[in-house]
PLY file of the C-alpha trace (Angstrom):
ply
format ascii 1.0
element vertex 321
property float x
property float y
property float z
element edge 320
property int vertex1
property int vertex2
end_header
129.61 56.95 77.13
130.61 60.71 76.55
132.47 60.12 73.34
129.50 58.12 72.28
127.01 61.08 72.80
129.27 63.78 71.18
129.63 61.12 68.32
125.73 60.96 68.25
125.83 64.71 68.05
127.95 64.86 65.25
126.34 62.61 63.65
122.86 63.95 63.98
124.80 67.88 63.28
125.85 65.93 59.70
122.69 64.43 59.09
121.53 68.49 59.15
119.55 68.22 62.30
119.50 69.99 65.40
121.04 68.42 68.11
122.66 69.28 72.09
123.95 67.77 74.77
122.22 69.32 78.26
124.99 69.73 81.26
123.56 66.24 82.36
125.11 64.71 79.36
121.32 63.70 77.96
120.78 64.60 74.01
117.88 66.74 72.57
116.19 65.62 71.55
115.15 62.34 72.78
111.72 62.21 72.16
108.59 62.98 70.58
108.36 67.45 71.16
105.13 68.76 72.09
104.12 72.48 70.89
101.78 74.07 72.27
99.69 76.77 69.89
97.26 78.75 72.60
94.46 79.39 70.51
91.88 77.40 68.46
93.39 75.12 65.42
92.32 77.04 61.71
93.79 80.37 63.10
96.10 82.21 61.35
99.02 81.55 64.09
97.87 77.84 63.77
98.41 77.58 60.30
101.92 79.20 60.77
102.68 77.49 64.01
101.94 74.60 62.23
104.66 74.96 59.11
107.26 75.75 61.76
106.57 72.91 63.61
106.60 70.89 60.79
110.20 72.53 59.45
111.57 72.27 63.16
110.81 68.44 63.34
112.21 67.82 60.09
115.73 69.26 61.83
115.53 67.98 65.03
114.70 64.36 64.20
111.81 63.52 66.05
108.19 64.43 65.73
106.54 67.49 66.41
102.86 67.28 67.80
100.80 70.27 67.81
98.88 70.69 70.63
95.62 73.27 70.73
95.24 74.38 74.16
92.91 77.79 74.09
91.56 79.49 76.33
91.51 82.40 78.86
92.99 84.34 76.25
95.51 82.12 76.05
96.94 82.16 79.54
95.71 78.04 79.66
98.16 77.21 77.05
101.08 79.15 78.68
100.27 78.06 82.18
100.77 74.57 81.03
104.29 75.69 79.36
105.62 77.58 82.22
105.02 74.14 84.62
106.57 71.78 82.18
110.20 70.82 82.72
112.84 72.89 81.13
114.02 69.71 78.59
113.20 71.43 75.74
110.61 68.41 75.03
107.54 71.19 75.52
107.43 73.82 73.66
104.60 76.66 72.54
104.18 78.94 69.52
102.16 82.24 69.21
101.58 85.67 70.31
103.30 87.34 73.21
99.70 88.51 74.38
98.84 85.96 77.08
102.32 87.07 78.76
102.38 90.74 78.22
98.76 91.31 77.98
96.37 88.74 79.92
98.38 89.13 83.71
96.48 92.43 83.58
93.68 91.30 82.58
92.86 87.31 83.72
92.38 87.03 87.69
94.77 83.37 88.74
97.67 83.49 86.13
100.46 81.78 87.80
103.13 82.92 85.58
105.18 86.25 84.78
107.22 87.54 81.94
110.56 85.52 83.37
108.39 82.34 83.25
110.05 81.60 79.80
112.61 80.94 78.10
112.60 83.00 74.32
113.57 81.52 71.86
112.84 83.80 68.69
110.16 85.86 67.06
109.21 84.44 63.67
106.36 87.25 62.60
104.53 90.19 63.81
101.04 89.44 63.24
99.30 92.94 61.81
95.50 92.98 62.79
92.57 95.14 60.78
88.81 96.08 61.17
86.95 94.04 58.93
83.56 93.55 57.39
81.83 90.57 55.97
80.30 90.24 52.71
77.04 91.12 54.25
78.00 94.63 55.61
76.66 97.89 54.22
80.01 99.70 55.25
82.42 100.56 52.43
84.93 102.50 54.18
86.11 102.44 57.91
84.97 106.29 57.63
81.19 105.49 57.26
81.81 102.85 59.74
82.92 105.88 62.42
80.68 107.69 61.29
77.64 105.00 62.46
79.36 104.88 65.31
79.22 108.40 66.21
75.73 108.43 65.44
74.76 105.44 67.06
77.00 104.79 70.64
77.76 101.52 72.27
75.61 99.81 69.34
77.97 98.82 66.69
79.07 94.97 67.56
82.88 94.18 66.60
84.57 90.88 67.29
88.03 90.33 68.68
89.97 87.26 69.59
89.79 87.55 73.60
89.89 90.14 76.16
93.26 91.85 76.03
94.66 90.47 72.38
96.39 92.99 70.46
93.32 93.64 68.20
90.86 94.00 71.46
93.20 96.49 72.87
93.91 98.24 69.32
89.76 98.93 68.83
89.36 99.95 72.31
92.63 102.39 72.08
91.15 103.45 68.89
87.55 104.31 70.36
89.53 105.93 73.11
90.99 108.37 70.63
87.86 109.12 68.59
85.58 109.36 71.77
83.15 107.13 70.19
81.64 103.98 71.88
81.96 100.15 70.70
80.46 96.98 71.98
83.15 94.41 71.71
82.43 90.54 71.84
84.96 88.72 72.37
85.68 84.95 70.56
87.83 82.12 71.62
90.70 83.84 69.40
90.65 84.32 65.24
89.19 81.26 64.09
85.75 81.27 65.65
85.21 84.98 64.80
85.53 84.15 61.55
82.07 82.50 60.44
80.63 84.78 62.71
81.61 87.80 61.23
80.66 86.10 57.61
76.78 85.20 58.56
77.10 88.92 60.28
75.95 88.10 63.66
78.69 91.37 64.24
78.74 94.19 62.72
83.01 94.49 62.00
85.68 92.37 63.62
89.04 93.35 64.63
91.47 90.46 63.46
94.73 89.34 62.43
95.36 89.74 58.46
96.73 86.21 58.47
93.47 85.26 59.56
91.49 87.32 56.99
93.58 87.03 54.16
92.76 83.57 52.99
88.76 84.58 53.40
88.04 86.72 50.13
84.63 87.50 51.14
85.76 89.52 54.67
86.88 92.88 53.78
89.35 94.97 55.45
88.84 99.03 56.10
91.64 99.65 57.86
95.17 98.80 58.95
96.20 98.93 62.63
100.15 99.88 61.63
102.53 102.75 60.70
102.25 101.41 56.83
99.85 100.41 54.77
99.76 96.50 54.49
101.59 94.92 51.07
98.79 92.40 51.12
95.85 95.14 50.83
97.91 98.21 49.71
94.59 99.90 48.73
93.46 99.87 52.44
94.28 102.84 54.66
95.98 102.75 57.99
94.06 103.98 60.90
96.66 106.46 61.30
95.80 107.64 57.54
92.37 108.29 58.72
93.70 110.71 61.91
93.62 108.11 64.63
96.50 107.68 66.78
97.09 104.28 68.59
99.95 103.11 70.81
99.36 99.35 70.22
101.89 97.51 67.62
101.68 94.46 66.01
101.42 91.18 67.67
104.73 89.65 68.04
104.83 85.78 67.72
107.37 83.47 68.25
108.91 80.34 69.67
108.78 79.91 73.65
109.59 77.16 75.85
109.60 76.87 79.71
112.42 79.17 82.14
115.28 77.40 82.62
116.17 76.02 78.97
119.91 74.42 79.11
121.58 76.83 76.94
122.84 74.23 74.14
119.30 73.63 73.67
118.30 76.63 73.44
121.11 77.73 70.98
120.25 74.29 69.24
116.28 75.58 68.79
117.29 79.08 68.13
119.36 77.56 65.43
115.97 75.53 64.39
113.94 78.25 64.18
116.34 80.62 61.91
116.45 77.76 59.31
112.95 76.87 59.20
112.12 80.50 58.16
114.41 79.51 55.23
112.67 76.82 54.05
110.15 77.23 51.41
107.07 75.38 53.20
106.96 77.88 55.78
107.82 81.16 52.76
104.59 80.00 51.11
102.44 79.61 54.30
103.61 82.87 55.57
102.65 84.69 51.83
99.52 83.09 51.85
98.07 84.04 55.07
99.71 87.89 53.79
102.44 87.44 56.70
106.26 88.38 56.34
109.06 87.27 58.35
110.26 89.46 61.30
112.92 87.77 62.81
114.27 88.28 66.66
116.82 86.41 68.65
115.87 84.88 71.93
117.78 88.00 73.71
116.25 90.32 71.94
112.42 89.12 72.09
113.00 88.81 75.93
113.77 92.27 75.86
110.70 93.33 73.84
108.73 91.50 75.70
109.43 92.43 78.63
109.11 96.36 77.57
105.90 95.39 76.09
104.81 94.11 79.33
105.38 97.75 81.32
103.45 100.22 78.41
100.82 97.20 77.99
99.96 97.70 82.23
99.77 101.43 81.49
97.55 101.28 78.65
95.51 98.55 79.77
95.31 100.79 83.40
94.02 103.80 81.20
91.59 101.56 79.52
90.30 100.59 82.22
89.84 97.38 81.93
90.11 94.95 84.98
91.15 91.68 86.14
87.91 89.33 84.94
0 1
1 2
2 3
3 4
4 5
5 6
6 7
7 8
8 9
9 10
10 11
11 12
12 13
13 14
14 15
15 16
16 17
17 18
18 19
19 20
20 21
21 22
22 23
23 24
24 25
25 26
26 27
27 28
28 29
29 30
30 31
31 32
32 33
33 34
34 35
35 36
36 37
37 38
38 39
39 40
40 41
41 42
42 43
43 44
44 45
45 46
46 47
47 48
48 49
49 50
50 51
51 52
52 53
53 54
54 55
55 56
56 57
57 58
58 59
59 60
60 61
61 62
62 63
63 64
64 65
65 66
66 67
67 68
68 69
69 70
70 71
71 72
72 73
73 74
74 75
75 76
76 77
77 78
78 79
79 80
80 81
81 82
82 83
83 84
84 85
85 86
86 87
87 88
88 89
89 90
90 91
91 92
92 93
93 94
94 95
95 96
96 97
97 98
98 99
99 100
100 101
101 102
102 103
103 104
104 105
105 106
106 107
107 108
108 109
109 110
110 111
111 112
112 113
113 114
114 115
115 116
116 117
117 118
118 119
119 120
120 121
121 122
122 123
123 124
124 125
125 126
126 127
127 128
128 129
129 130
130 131
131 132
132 133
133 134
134 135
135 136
136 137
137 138
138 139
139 140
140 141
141 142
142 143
143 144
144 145
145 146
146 147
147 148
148 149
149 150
150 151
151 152
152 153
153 154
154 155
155 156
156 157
157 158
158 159
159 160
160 161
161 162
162 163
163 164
164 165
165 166
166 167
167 168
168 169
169 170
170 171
171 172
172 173
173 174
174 175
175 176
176 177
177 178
178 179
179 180
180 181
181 182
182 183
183 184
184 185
185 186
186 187
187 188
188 189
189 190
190 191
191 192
192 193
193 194
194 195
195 196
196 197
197 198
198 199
199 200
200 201
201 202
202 203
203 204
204 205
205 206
206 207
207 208
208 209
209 210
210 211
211 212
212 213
213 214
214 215
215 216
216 217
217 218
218 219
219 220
220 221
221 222
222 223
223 224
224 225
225 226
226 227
227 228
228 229
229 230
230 231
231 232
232 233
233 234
234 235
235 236
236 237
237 238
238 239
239 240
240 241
241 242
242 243
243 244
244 245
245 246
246 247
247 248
248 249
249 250
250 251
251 252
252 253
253 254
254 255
255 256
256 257
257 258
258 259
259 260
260 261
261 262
262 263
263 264
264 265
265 266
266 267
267 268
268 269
269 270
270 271
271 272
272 273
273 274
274 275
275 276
276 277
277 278
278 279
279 280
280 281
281 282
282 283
283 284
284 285
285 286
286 287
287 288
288 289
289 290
290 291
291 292
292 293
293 294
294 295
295 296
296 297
297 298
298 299
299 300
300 301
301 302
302 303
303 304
304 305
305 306
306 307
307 308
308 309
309 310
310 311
311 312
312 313
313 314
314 315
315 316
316 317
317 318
318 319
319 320
C-alpha cells in the first residue's frame, strides 16, 4: 500500500500536479477543494481569487469550488476556515483584514492570528478615494477642501468596518482634522453601483475594484508611489497627508495545523499559478501586480500587522460593534 501511494505521487508529480502524502499516509488531494473568498463574488479579490483557484485546480487535479461567504467584515468566512479540519481540502483566499483587523473591531470572533496556516501572499491590494461620474470633485484637494468647509457631511463608502480602505480614510481624516461620514458596504462590489448612481459622495476602494469601471475616478493613491495603473493620480502623501496604513495584503490561507507536505505541496501551487498567464492577465486587468510572500514570511507580517493594527485602531477609536 505505501509503495502504491508514493507511486501515485510520482505519478501525479509527472503529470505536473501537486501532490503529498500527510503523516497518515492519505494523498492530497483526494477530493473536490473548497476556497473560501470572504467577501461578495464581482470584487476585485473575487475576480483574482477566482484565476488562482482556477490555476491551483488545474495542478492539483481535482476541482476547485469557490465559495462566497461575506460578511462581518469578513470574519464569517474565516470563522468557517479556522473550524474546518486541517486536510488541506478547505481553503480561503483574500485579505489579511478579517485576521489582523476585524478581532478589534467585531464583538464574538472565535479565532486569532495562529488560527491559520499561511500559505503565501499573491498581491497587495492598493486602495484609492474615488468619485463617480456624477461627482463635481476634480481633485482630492477640492474634495478636502468641502470637507473642511462642510464637517461630518461628506458621505464616502468603504468595504466594512475595519478594511484597509475604512481605516486608511479615517487615519487620513485623523491627520487633516477634518470630519467624514463613512458608510460602510458588504466589501468592494456592492459599493460599486452605489458610488456610480452617487448615493455617496467618494468611496474608498481597492484599485482592482475600480480599475475595470472607467466611469469611477480616482483622486488619490493610499501608497508611498504613485500607482502604474493611474500614474497621473497623486498619492495622499503627495498632497501632505501622512498615513500609517499599507496596502492590503492577500493571499492563500488554510486552517492551523496544515501537514507540512501539504502545505509545501500548496505553497508550491500557488508560486506556479502566479506564472501562468490566466492569472498575469487577470491581475493587469484589475491594475494589480504580483507581490509574492512565502508562508513563513506572511505569518510574520501578519502577525506584526496584527500589533500596529490594535494600536491604530485603539487611537481611532473605534470599538468592538
Amino acid at each position: 500500500m505505501m509503495r502504491w501511494i508514493g507511486a501515485a505521487v510520482l505519478l501525479a508529480a509527472a503529470a505536473g500536479n501537486v501532490a503529498a502524502q500527510t503523516s497518515s499516509g492519505q494523498i492530497w488531494p483526494s477530493k473536490q477543494i473548497e476556497m473560501i473568498i470572504a467577501f461578495p463574488a464581482g470584487s476585485g479579490v473575487d475576480v483574482i481569487g477566482r484565476a488562482m483557484a482556477a490555476a491551483i485546480s488545474q495542478q492539483a487535479g481535482q476541482n476547485v469550488v469557490v465559495l462566497n461567504r461575506d460578511g462581518a467584515a469578513g470574519t464569517l468566512g474565516f470563522a468557517t476556515l479556522a473550524a474546518a479540519a486541517p486536510d488541506g481540502h478547505m481553503l480561503a483566499f483574500g485579505p489579511t483584514t478579517p485576521i489582523a483587523n476585524a478581532p478589534y473591531l467585531v464583538k464574538g470572533v472565535r479565532y486569532n492570528v495562529e488560527s491559520f496556516t499561511y500559505v503565501c501572499q499573491v498581491f497587495e491590494n492598493v486602495f484609492a478615494i474615488a468619485v463617480g461620474p456624477k461627482s463635481k470633485f476634480t481633485s482630492a484637494q477640492e474634495l478636502f477642501a468641502a470637507a473642511k468647509a462642510n464637517p461630518g457631511q461628506l458621505t464616502y463608502g468603504h468595504a466594512g468596518l475595519g478594511t484597509i480602505p475604512h481605516l486608511s480614510m479615517e487615519n487620513t481624516a485623523e491627520a487633516l482634522h477634518y470630519k467624514f461620514a463613512a458608510v460602510p458596504f458588504r466589501g468592494d462590489a456592492p459599493l460599486v453601483p452605489a458610488l456610480l448612481r452617487g448615493e455617496v459622495d467618494f468611496a474608498a476602494a481597492g484599485v482592482s475594484t475600480i480599475r475595470p469601471q472607467p466611469a469611477i475616478r480616482p483622486l488619490a493613491i493610499f501608497s508611498e508611489k504613485r500607482h502604474p495603473a493611474y500614474p497621473d493620480v497623486p498619492t495622499v502623501k503627495e498632497l501632505g497627508v501622512t498615513t500609517s496604513v499599507p496596502p492590503g495584503h492577500n493571499g492563500l490561507f488554510a486552517p492551523h495545523g496544515l501537514p507540512a507536505d501539504v502545505r509545501n505541496a500548496l505553497e508550491g501551487a500557488c508560486r506556479t499559478a502566479l506564472k501562468q498567464e490566466s492569472v498575469a492577465k487577470v491581475m493587469a486587468n484589475t491594475g494589480q501586480s504580483i507581490e509574492y510572500l512565502n508562508g513563513a514570511d506572511f505569518h510574520a507580517q501578519t502577525v506584526a500587522d496584527y500589533k500596529s493594527k490594535g494600536e491604530l485602531i485603539k487611537r481611532l477609536g473605534l470599538g468592538a460593534q
